[in-house]
Structure formats: C-alpha cells, structure tokens
C-alpha positions as CSV (number, residue, x, y, z in Angstrom):
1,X,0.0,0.0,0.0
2,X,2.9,2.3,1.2
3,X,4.7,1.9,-2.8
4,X,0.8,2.8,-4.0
5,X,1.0,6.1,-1.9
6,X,4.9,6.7,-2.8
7,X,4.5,6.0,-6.8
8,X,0.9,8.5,-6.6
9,X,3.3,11.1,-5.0
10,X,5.7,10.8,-7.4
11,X,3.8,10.8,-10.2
12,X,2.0,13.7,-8.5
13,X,5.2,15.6,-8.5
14,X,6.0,14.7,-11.7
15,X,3.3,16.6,-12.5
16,X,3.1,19.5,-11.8
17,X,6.7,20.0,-11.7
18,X,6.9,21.2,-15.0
19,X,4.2,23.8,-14.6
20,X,5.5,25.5,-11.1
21,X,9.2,25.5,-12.7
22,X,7.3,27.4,-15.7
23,X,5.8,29.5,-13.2
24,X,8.3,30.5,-11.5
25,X,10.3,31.7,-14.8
26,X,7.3,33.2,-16.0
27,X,7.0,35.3,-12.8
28,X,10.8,36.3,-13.0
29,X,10.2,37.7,-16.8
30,X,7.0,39.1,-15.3
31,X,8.3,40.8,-12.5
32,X,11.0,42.3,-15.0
33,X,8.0,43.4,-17.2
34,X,6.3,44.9,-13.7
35,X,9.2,47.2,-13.4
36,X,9.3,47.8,-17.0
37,X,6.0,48.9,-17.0
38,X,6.1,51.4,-13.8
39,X,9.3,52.8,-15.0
40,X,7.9,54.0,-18.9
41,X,4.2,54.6,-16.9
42,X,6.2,56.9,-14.5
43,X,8.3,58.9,-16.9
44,X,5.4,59.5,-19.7
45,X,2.2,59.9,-16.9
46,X,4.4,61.6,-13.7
47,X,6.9,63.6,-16.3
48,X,5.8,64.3,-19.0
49,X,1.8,64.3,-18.3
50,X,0.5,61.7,-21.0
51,X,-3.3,60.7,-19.5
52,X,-3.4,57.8,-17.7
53,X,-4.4,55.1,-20.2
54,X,-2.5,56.1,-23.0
55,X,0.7,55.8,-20.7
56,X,-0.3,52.4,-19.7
57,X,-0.7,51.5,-23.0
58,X,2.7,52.6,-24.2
59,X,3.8,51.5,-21.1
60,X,2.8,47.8,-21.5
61,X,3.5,47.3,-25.0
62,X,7.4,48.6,-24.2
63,X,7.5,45.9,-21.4
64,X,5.7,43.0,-23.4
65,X,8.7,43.2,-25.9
66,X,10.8,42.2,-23.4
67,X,8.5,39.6,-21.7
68,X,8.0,38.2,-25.2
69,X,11.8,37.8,-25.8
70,X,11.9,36.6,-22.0
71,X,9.5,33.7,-22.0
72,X,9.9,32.6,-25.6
73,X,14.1,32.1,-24.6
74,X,13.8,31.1,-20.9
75,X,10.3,30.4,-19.6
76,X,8.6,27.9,-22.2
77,X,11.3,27.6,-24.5
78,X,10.9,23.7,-23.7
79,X,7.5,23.4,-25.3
80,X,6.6,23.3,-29.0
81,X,6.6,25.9,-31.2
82,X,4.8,26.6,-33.8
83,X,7.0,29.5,-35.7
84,X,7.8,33.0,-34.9
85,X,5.4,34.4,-36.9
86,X,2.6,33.0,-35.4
87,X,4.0,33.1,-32.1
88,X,4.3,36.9,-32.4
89,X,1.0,37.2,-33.6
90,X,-0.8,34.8,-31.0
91,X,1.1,36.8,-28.6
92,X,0.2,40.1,-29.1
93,X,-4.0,39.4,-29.5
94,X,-3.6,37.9,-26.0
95,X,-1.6,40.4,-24.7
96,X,-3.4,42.9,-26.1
97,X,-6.9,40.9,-24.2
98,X,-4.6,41.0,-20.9
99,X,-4.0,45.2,-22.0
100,X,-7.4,45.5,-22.0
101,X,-8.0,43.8,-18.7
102,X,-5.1,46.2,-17.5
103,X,-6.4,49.3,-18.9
104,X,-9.8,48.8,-17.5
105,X,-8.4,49.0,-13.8
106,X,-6.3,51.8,-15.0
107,X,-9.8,53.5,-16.5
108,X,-11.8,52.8,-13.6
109,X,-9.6,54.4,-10.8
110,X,-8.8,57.7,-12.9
111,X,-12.0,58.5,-14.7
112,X,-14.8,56.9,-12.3
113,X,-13.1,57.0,-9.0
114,X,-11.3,60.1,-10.0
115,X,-7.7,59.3,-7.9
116,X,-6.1,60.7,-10.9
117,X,-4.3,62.9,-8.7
118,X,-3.1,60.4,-6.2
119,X,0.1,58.9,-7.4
120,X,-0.4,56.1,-5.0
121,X,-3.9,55.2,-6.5
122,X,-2.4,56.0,-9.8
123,X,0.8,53.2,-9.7
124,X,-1.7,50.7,-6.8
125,X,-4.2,50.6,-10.2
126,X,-1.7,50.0,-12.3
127,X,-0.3,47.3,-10.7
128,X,-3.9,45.6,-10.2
129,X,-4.8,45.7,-13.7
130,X,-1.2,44.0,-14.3
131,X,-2.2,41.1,-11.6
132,X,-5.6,41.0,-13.4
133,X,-3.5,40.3,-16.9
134,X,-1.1,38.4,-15.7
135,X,-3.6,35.1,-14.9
136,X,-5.0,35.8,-17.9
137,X,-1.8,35.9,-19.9
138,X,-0.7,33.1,-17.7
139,X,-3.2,30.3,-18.7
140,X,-3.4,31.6,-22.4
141,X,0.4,32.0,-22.9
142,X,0.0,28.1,-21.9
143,X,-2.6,27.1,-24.1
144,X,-2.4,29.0,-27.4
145,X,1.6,30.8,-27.7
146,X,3.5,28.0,-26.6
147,X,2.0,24.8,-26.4
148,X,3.1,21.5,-25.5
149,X,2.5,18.5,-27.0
150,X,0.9,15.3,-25.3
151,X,3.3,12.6,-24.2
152,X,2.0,9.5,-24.3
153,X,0.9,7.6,-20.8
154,X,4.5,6.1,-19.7
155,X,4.1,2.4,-20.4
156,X,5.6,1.9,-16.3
157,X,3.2,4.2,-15.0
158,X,-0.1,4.0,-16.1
159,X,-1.3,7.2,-14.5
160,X,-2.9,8.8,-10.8
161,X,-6.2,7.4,-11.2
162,X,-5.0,4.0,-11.3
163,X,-3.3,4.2,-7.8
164,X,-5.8,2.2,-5.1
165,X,-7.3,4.0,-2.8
166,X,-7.5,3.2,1.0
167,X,-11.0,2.3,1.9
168,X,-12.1,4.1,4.9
C-alpha cells in the first residue's frame, strides 16, 4: 500500500513540476516586465503628463517586448513551437486581451473614482490591472503561444487514477 502512496506522490510531482518551474520563470520575466511597466508609466504619466491610459498602454506594450523575448528564450522555450510568426502574432492578440483587462483598472480608478491625482492610487491601479492580466496571460500564454505536445501515458506508469485507494 505504502509503494501505491509513494508511486501517486511521485507521479503527483511529476506533475506539476513542469508547470510551477514554468511558473516561476514566468513570474521572474513578469516581475522584470512589472518594473518595466512602472518605469515607462512613470516617466510619460508623472513627467511628461500623458493621460493615464494612453501611458499604460505605451507602457505595457514597451514591457511586453521584453517579456516576449523573455518567456519565448527562458520560460517555455521547452515546449513546442509553432514558428515565430505565429508566435508573435498569438502573442500580441492575448496580450493585447490581458492590456485591456489592465487598462480597465487603470480606466476605472482615474475616470470613475477620479484618484487621478493620487500617485499612490495611480501606480496601486496599475499594478492591479497587471495582476488582473497576468492570470490571464498566464493560462493563455499556456494554451495558445507555446504549447506543449501530449506525451503518451509512460508504459511503467499507467497514471494517478490507477493508484488504489485506501478504503475508509
């Protein structure tokens, strides 16, 4: 019974190995995209007085270059791809979705909460409608940019489901 619990563990592991190491590379380009993104939202909304959304719009689109470059060579570069071309283009619609999401937080806080003049509420938005994105840039960078095939069931392991289960 003890091997049943060890191999389900193990295969367990297996797992979701692959996706928290993706993760956690996808959050390292991410959090290198946050800063990105405050640093241009800073200089062309704080300096130079662009309005709010169009600065989060530049803004994002100067950090997704890098995050592209970042999670195409580090994060999933394991996984299949599919050409750069359509990578690009995949890319940018869902990032563009996940801009939306971003500039609707943005939106929201300046022109219906009016905290437009609050640099705290101003950068705290910002960095909400980025958290917003990011789950849904997340799960759809997974599923449509960079994909990975389905291995076959390993002919040793025939999968969790198959482990017994303790009555009781």
């Amino acid at each position: 019974m003890a091997s049943g619990r060890a191999q389900y563990r193990r295969a367990q592991y297996g797992r979701l190995r692959r996706p928290a190491c993706e993760f956690a590379k996808f959050a390292v380009v991410g959090i290198t995209g946050v800063f990105i993104t405050n640093a241009v939202y800073g200089l062309l909304y704080v300096h130079h007085s662009l309005g709010p959304v169009l600065s989060a719009t530049v803004a994002t689109i100067v950090a997704a270059v890098a995050t592209f470059l970042g999670n195409r060579c580090w994060s999933f570069r394991t996984r299949q791809r599919a050409g750069l071309a359509r990578e690009v283009v995949v890319f940018a619609v869902l990032n563009g979705i996940g801009l939306l999401i971003q500039d609707a937080v943005v939106g929201f806080n300046y022109y219906l909460l009016r905290l437009g003049h609050d640099k705290l509420a101003v950068f705290v938005a910002l960095n909400l409608g980025i958290a917003a994105a990011t789950l849904f840039r997340f799960w759809s960078y997974r599923q449509f940019v960079w994909r990975f095939p389905k291995a076959p069931a390993s002919p040793g392991w025939p999968g969790p489901r198959a482990v017994p289960r303790r009555a009781g």
